[in-house]
VMD Tcl script that builds the backbone (N, CA, C; Angstrom):
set m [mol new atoms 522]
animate dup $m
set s [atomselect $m all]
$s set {name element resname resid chain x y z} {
  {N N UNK 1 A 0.832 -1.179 0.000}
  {CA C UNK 1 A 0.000 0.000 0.000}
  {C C UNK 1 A 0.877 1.244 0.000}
  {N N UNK 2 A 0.268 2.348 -0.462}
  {CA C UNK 2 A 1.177 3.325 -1.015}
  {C C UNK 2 A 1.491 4.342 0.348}
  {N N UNK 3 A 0.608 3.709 1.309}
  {CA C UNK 3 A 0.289 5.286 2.722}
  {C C UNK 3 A 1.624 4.548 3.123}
  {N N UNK 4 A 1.742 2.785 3.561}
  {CA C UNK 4 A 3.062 2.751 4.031}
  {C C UNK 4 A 4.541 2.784 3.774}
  {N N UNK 5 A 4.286 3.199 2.527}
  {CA C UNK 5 A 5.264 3.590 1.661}
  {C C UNK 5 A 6.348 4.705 2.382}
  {N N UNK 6 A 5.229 5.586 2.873}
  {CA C UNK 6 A 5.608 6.993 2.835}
  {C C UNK 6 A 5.430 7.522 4.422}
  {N N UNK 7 A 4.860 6.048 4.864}
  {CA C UNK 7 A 5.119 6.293 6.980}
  {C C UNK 7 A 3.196 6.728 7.311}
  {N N UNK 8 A 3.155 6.665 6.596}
  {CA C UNK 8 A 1.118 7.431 7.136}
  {C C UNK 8 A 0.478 5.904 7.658}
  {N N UNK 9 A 0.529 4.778 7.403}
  {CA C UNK 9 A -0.104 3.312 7.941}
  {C C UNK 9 A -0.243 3.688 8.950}
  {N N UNK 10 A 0.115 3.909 9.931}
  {CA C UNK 10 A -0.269 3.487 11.178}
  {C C UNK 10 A -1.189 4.561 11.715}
  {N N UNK 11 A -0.107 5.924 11.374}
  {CA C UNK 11 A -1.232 6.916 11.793}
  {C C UNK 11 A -2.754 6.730 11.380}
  {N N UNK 12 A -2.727 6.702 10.010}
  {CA C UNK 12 A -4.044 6.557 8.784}
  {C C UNK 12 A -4.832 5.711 9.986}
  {N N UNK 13 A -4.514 4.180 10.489}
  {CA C UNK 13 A -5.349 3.776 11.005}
  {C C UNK 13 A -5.513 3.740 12.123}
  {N N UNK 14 A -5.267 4.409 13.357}
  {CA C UNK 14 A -5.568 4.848 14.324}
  {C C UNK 14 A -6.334 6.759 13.938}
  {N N UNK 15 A -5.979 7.344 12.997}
  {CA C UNK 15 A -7.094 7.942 13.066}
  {C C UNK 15 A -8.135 8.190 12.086}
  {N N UNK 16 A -8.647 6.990 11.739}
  {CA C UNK 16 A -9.826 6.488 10.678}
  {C C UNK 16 A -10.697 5.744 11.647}
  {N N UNK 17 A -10.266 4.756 12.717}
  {CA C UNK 17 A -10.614 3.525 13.137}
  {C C UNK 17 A -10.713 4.336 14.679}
  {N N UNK 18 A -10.354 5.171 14.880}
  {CA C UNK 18 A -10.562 5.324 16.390}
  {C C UNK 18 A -12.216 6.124 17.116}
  {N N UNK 19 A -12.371 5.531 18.369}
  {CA C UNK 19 A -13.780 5.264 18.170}
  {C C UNK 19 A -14.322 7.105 18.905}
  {N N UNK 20 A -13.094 7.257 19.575}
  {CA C UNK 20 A -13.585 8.269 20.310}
  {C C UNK 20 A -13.812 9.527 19.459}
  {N N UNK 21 A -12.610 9.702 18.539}
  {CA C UNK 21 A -12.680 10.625 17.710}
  {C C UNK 21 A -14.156 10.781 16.645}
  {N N UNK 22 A -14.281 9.110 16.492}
  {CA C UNK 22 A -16.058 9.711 16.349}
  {C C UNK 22 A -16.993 9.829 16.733}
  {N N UNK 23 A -16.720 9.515 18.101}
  {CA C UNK 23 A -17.641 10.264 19.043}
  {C C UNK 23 A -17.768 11.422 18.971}
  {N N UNK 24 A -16.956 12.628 18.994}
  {CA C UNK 24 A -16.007 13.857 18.800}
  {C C UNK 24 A -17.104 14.506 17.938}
  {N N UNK 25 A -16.991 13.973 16.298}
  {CA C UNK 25 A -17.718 13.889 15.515}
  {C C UNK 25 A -19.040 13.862 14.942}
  {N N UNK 26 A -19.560 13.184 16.029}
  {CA C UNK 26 A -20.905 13.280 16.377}
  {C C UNK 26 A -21.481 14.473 16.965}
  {N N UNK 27 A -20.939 14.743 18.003}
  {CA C UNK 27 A -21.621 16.146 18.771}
  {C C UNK 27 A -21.062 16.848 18.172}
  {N N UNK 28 A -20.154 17.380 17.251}
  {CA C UNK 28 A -20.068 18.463 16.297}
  {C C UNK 28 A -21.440 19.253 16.147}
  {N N UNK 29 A -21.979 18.233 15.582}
  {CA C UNK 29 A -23.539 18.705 14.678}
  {C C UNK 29 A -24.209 19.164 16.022}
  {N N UNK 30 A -24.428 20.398 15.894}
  {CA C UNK 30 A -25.514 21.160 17.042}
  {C C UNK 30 A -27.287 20.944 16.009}
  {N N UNK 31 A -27.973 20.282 16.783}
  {CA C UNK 31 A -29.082 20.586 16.643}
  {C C UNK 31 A -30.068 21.253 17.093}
  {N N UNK 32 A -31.030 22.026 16.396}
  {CA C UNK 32 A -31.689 23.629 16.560}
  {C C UNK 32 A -33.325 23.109 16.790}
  {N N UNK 33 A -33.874 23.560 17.872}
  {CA C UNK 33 A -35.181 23.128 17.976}
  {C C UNK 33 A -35.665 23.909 16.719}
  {N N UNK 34 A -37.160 23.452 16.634}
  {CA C UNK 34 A -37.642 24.095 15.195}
  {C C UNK 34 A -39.196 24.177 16.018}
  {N N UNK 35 A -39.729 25.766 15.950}
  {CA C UNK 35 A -41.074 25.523 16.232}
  {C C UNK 35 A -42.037 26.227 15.333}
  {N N UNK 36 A -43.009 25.440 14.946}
  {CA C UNK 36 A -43.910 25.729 13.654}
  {C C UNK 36 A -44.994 26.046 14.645}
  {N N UNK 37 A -46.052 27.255 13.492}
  {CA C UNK 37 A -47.097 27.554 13.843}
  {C C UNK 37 A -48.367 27.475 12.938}
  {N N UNK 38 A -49.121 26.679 13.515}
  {CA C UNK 38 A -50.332 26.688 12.396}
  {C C UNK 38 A -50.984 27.718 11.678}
  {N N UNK 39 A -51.241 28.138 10.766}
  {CA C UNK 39 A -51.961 29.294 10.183}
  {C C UNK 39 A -53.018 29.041 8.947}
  {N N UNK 40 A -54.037 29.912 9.339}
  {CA C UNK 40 A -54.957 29.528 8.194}
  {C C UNK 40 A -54.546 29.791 7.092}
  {N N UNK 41 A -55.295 29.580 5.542}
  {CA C UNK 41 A -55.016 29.777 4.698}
  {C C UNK 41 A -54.769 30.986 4.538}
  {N N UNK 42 A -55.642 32.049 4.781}
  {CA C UNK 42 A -55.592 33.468 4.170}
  {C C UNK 42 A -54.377 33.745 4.795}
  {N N UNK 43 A -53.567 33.773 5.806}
  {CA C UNK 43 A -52.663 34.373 6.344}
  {C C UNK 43 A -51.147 33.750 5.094}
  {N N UNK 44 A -51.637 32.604 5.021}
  {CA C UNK 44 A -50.618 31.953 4.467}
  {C C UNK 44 A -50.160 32.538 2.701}
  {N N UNK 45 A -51.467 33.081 2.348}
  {CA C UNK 45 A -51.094 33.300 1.312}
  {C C UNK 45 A -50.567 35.295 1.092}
  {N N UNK 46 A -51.289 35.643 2.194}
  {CA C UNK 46 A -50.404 36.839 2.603}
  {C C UNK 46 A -49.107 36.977 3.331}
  {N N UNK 47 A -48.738 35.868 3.813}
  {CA C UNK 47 A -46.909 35.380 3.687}
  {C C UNK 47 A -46.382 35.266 2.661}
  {N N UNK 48 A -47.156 34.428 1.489}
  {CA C UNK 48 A -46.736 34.117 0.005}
  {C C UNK 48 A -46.305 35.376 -0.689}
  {N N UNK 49 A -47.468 36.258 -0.666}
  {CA C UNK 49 A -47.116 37.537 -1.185}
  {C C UNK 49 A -46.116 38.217 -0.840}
  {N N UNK 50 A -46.115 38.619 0.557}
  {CA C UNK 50 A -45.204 39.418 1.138}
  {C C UNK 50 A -43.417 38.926 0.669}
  {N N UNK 51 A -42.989 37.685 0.594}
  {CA C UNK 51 A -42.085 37.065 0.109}
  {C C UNK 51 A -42.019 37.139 -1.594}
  {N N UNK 52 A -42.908 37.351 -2.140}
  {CA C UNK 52 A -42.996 37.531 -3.535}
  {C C UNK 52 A -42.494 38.840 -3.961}
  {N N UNK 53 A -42.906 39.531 -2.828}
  {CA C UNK 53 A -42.727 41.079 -3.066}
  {C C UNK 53 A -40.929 41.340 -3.103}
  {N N UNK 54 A -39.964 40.604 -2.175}
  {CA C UNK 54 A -38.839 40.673 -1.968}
  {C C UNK 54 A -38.006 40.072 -3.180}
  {N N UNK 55 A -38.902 39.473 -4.053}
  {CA C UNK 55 A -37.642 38.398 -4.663}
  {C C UNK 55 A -37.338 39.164 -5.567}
  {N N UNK 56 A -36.119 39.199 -6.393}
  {CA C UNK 56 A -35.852 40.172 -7.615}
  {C C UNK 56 A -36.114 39.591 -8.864}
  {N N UNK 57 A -36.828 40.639 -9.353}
  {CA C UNK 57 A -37.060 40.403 -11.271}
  {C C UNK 57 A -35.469 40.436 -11.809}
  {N N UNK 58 A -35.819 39.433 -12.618}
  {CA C UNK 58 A -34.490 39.267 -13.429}
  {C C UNK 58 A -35.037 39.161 -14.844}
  {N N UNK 59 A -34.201 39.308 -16.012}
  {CA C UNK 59 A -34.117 41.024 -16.066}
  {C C UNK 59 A -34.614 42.201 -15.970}
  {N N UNK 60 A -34.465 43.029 -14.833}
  {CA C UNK 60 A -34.925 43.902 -14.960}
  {C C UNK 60 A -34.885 45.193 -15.848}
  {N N UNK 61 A -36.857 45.377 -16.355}
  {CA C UNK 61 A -36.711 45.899 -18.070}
  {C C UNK 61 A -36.052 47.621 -17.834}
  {N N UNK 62 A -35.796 48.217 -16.648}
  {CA C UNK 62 A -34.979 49.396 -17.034}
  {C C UNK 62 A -33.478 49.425 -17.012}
  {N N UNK 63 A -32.819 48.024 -16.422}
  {CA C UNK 63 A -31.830 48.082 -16.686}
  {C C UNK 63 A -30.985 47.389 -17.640}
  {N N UNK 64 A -32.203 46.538 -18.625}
  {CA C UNK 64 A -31.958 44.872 -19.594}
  {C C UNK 64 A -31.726 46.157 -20.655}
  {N N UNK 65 A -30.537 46.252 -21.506}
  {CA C UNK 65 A -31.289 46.733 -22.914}
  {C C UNK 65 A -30.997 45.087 -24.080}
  {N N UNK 66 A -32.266 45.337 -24.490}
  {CA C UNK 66 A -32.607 44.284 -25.208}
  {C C UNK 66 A -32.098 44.418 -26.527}
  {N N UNK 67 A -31.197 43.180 -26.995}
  {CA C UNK 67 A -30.994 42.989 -28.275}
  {C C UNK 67 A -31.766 43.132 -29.365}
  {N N UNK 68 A -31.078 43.722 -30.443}
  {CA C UNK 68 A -32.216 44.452 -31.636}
  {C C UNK 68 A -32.728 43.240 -31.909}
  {N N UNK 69 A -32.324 42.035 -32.264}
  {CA C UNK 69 A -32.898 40.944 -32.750}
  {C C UNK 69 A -33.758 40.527 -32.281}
  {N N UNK 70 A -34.097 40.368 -30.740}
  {CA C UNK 70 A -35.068 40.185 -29.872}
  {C C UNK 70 A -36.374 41.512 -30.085}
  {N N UNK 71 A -35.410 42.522 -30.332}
  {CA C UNK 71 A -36.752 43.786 -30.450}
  {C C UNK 71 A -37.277 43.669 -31.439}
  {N N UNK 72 A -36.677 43.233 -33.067}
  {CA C UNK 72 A -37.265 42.844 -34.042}
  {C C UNK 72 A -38.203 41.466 -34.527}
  {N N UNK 73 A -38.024 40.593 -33.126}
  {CA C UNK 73 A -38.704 39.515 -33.091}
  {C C UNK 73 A -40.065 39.569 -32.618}
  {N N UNK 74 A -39.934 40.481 -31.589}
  {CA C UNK 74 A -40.961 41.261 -31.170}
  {C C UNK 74 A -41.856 42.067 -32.282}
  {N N UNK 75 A -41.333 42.630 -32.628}
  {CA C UNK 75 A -42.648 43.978 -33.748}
  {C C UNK 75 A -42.946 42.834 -34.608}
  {N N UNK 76 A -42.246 41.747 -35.176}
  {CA C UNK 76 A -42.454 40.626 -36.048}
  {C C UNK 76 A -44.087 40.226 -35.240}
  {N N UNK 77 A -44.401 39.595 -34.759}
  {CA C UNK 77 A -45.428 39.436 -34.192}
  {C C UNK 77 A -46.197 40.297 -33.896}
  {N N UNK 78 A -45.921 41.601 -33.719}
  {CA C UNK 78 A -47.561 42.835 -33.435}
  {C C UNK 78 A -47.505 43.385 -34.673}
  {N N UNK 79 A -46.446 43.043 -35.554}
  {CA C UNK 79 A -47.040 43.444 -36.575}
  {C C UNK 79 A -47.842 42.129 -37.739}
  {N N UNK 80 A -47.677 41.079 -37.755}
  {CA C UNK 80 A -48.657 40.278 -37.947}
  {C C UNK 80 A -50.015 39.964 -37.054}
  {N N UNK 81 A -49.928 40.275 -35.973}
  {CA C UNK 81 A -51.511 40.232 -35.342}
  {C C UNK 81 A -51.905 41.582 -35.708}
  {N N UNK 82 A -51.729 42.466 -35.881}
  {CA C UNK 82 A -51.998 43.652 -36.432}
  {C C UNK 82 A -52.673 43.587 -37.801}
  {N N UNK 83 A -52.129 42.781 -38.482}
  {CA C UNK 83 A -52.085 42.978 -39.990}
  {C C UNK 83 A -53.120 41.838 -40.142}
  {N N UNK 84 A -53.271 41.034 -38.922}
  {CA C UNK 84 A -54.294 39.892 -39.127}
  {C C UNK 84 A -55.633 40.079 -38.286}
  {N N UNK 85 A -55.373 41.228 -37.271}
  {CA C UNK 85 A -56.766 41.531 -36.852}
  {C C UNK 85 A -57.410 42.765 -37.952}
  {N N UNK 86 A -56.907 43.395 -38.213}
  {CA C UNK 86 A -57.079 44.286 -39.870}
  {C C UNK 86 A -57.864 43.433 -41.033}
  {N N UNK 87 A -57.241 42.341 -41.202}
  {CA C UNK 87 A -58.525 41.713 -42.335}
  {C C UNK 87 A -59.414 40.927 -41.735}
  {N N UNK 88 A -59.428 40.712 -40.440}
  {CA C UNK 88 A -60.517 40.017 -40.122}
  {C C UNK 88 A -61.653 41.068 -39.462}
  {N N UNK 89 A -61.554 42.151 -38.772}
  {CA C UNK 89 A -62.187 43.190 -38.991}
  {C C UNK 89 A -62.785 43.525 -40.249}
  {N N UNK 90 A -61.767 43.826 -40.879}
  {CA C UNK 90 A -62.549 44.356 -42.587}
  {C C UNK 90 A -63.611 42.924 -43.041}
  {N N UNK 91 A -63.266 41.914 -42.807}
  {CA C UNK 91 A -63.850 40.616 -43.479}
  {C C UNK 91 A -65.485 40.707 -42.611}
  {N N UNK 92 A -64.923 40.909 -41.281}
  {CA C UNK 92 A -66.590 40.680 -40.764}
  {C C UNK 92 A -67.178 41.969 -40.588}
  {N N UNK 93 A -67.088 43.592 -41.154}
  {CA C UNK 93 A -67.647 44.278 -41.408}
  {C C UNK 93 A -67.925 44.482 -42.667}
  {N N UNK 94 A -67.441 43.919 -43.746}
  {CA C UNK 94 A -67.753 43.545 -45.357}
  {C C UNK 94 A -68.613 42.169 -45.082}
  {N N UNK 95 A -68.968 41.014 -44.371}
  {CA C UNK 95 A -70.184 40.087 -44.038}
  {C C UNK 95 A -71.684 41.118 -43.502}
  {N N UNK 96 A -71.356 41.930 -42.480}
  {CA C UNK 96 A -72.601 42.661 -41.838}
  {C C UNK 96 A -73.143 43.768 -43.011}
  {N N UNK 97 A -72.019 44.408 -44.084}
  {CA C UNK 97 A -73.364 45.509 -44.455}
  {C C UNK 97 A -72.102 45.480 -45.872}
  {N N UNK 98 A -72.401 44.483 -46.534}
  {CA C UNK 98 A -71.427 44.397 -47.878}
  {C C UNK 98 A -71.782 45.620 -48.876}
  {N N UNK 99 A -72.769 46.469 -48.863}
  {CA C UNK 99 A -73.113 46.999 -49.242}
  {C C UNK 99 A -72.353 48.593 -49.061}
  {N N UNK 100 A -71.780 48.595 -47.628}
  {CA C UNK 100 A -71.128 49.587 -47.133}
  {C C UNK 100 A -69.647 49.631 -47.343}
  {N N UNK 101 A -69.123 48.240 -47.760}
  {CA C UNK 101 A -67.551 48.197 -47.401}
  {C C UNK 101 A -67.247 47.483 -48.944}
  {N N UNK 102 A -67.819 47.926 -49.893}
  {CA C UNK 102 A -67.403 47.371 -50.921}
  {C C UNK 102 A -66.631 48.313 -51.827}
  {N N UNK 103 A -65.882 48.065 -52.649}
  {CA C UNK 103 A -64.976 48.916 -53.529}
  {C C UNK 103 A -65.236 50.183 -53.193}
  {N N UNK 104 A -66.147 50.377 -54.317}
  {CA C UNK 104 A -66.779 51.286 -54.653}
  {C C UNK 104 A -67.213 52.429 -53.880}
  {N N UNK 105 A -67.383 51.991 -52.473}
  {CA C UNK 105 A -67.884 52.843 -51.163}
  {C C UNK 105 A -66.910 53.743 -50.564}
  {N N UNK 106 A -65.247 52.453 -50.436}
  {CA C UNK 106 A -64.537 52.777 -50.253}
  {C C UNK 106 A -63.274 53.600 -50.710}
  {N N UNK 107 A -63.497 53.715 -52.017}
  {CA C UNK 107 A -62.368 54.331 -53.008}
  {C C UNK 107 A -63.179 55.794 -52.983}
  {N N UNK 108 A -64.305 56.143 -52.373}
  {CA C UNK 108 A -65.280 57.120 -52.402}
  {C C UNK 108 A -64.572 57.801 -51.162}
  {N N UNK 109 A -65.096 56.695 -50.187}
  {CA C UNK 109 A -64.562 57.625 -48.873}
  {C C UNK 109 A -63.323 58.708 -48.727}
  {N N UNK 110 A -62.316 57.295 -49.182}
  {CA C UNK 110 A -60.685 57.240 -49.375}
  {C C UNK 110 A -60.571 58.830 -50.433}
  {N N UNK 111 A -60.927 59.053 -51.307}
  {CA C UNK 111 A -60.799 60.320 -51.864}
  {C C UNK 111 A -61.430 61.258 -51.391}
  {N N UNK 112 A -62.175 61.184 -50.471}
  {CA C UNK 112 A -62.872 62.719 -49.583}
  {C C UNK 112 A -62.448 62.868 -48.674}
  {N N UNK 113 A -60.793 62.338 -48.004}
  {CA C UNK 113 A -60.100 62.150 -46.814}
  {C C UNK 113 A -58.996 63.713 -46.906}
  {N N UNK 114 A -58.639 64.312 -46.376}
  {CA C UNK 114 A -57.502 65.083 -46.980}
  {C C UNK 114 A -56.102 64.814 -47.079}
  {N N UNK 115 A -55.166 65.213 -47.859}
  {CA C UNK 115 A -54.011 64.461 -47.875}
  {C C UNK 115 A -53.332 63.935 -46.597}
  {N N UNK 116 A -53.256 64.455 -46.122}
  {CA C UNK 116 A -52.342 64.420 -44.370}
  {C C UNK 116 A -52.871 63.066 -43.757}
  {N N UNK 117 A -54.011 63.279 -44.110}
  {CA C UNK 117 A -54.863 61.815 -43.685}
  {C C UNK 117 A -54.971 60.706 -44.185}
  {N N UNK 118 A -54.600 60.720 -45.866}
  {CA C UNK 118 A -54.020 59.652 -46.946}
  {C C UNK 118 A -52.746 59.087 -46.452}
  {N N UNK 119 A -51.814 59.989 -46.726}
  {CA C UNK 119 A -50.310 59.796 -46.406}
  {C C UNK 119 A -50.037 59.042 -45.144}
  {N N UNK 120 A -51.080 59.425 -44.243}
  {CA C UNK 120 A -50.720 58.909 -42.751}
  {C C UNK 120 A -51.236 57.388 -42.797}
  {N N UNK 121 A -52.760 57.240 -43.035}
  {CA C UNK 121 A -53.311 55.881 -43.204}
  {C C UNK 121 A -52.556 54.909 -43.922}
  {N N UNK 122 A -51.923 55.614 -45.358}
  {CA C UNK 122 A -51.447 54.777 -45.849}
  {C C UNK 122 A -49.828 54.301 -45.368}
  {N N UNK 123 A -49.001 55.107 -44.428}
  {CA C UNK 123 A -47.699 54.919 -43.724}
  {C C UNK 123 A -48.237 53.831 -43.025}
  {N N UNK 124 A -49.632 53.651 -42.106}
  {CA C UNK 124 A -50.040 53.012 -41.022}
  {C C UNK 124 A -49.735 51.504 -41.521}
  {N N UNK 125 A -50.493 51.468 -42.812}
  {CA C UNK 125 A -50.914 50.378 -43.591}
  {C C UNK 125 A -49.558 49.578 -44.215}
  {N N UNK 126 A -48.449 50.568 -45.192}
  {CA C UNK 126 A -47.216 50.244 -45.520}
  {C C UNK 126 A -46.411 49.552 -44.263}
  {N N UNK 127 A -46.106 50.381 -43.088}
  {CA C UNK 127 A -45.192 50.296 -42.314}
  {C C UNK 127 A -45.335 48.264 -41.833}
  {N N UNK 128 A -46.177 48.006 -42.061}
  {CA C UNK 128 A -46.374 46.691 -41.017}
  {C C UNK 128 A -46.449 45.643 -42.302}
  {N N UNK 129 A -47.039 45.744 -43.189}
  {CA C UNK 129 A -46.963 45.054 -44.456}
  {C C UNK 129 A -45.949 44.717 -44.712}
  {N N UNK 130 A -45.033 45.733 -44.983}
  {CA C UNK 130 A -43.364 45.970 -45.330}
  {C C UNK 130 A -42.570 44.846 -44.467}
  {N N UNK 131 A -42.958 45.372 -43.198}
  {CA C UNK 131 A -41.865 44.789 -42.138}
  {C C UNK 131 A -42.182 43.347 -42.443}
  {N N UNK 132 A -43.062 43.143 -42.069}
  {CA C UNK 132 A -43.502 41.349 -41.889}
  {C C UNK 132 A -43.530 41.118 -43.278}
  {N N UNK 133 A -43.314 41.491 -44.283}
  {CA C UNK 133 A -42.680 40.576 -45.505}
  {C C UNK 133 A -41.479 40.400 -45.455}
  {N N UNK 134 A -40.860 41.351 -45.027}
  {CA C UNK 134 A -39.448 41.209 -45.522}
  {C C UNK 134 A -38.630 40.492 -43.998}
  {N N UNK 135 A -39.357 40.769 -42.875}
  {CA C UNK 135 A -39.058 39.830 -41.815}
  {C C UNK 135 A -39.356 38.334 -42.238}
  {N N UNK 136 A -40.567 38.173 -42.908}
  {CA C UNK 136 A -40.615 36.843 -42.922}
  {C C UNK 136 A -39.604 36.025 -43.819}
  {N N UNK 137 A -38.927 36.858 -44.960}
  {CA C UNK 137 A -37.882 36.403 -45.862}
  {C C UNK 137 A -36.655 36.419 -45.471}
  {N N UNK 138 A -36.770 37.242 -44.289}
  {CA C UNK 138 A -35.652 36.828 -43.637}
  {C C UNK 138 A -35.232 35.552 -42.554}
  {N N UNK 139 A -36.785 35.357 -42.390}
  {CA C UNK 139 A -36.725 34.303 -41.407}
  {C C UNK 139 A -36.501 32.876 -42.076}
  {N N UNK 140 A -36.823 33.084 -43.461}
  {CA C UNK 140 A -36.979 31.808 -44.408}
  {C C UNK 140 A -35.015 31.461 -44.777}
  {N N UNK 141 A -34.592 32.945 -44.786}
  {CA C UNK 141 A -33.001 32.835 -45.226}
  {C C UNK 141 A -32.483 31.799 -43.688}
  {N N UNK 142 A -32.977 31.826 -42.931}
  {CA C UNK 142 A -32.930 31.614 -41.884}
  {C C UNK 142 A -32.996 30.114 -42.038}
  {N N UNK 143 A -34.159 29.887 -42.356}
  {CA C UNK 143 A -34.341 28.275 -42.165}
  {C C UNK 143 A -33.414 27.818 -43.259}
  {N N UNK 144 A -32.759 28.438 -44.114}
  {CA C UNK 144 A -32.235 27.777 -45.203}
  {C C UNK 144 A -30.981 27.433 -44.547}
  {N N UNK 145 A -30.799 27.561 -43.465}
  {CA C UNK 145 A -29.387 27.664 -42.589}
  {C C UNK 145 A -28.293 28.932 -43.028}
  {N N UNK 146 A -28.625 29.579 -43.244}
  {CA C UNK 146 A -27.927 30.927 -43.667}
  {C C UNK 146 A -28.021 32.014 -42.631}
  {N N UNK 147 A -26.649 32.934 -42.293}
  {CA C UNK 147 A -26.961 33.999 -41.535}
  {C C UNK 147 A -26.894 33.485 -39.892}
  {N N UNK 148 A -26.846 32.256 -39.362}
  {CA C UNK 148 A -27.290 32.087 -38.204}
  {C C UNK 148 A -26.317 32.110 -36.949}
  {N N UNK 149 A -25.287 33.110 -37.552}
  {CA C UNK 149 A -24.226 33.450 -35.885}
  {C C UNK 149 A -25.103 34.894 -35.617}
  {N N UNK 150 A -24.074 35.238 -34.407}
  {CA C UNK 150 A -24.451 36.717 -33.938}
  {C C UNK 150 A -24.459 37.730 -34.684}
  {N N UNK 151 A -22.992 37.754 -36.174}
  {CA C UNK 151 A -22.997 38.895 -36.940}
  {C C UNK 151 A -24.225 38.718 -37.984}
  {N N UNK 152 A -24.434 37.534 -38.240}
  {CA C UNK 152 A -25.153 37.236 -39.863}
  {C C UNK 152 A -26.839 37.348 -38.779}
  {N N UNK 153 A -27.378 37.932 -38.028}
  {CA C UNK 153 A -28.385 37.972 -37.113}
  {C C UNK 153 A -28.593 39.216 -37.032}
  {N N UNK 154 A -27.390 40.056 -36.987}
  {CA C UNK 154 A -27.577 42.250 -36.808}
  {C C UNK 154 A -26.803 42.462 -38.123}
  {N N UNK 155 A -26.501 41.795 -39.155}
  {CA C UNK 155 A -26.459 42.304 -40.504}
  {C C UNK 155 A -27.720 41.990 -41.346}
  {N N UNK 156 A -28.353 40.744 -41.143}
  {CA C UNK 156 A -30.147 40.993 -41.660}
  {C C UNK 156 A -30.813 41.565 -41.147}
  {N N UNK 157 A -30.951 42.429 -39.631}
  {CA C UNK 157 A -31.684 42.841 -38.922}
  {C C UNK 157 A -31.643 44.431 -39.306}
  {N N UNK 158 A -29.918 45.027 -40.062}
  {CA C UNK 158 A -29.714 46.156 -40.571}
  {C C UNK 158 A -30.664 46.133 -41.557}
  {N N UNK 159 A -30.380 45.001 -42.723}
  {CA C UNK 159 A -30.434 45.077 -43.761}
  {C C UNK 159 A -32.107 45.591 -43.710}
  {N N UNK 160 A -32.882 44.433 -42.954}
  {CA C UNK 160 A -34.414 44.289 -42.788}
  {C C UNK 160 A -34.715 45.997 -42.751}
  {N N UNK 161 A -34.192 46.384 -41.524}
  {CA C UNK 161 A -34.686 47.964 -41.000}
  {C C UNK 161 A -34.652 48.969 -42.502}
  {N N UNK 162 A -33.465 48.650 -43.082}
  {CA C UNK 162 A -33.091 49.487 -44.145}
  {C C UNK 162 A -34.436 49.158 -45.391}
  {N N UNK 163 A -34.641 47.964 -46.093}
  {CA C UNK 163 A -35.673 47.561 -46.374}
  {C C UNK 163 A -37.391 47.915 -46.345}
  {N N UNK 164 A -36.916 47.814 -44.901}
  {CA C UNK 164 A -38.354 48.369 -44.563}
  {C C UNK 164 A -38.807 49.859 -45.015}
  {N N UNK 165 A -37.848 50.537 -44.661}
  {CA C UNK 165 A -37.563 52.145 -44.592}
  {C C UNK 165 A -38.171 52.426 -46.099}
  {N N UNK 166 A -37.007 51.840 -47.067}
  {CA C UNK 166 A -37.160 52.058 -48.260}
  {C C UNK 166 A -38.771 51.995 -48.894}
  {N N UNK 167 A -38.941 50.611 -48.682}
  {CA C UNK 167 A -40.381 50.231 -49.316}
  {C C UNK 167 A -41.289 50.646 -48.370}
  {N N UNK 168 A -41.161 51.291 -47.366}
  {CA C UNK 168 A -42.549 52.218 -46.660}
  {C C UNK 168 A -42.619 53.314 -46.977}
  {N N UNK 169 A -41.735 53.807 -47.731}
  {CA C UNK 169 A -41.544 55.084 -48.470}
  {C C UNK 169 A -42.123 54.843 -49.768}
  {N N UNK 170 A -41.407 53.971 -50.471}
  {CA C UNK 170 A -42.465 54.013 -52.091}
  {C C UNK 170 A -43.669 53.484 -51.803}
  {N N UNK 171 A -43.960 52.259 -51.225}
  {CA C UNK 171 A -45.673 52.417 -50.864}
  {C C UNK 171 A -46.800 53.797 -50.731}
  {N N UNK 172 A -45.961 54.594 -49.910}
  {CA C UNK 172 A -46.898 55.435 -49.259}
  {C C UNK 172 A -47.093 56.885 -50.583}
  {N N UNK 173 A -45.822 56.997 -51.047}
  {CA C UNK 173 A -45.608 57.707 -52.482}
  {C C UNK 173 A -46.333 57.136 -53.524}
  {N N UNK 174 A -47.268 56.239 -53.747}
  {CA C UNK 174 A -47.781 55.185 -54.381}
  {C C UNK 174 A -49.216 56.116 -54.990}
}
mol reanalyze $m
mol bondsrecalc $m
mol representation Tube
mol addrep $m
């Protein structure tokens, strides 16, 4: 064995094997009475709270600044529920009075609007169209396995913004 190699045998087993020393060992460990108190529910869950109140938000949103990619993942989605509560609105107010929301009604309205009010509706309308096409082609470059480190992620996310910019501009010039 390698301990008697080097002179530790004997010690090693007189103090591994000796009984008092784990006795010693034993009362080390101090044990702590513990006294519990019954409580009804309501109290209990106003303990819950009060402890809820202490714990920290992580990340916290005034001190997180959030990656553009994450912020653009974000408008990706309000701007498709946007763009999808928009035709389903138009769809079930063209079902109730087809008579009111048809071409013809509307290309009426739409020209008795004043410009400021064209230009703007139609920015409203471009801006989200734009994005979520060209987000979604980006997301497709995406699945093609292309682009997918950190740089090739904020060089489509430039590119997208730039994109967008452009074609929400000739839309609305339209």
């Amino acid at each position: 064995m390698i301990t008697s190699r080097i002179g530790l045998n004997s010690a090693l087993k007189r103090t591994v094997f000796n009984a008092r020393l784990a006795r010693l060992q034993a009362n080390v460990i101090t044990k702590r009475p513990i006294q519990t108190e019954s409580l009804p529910p309501s109290s209990a869950v106003g303990i819950l709270n009060k402890q809820r109140l202490q714990r920290p938000t992580s990340p916290h949103i005034t001190i997180y600044r959030h990656p553009l990619p994450s912020l653009l993942s974000g408008a990706h989605r309000a701007t498709g529920a946007a763009l999808g509560a928009l035709l389903y609105i138009y769809s079930l107010a063209y079902l109730v009075a087809p008579g009111t929301f048809d071409s013809a009604h509307i290309v009426e309205f739409v020209a008795s609007l004043p410009e400021v009010v064209k230009y703007g509706a139609k920015t409203l309308l471009a801006f989200p169209f734009a994005y979520h096409s060209y987000n979604g082609i980006r997301h497709l470059v995406w699945d093609s396995g292309n682009f997918l480190n950190v740089k090739g992620a904020y060089s489509t996310a430039y590119a997208l913004i730039g994109a967008t910019a452009v074609s929400t501009v000739a839309l609305v010039l339209m």
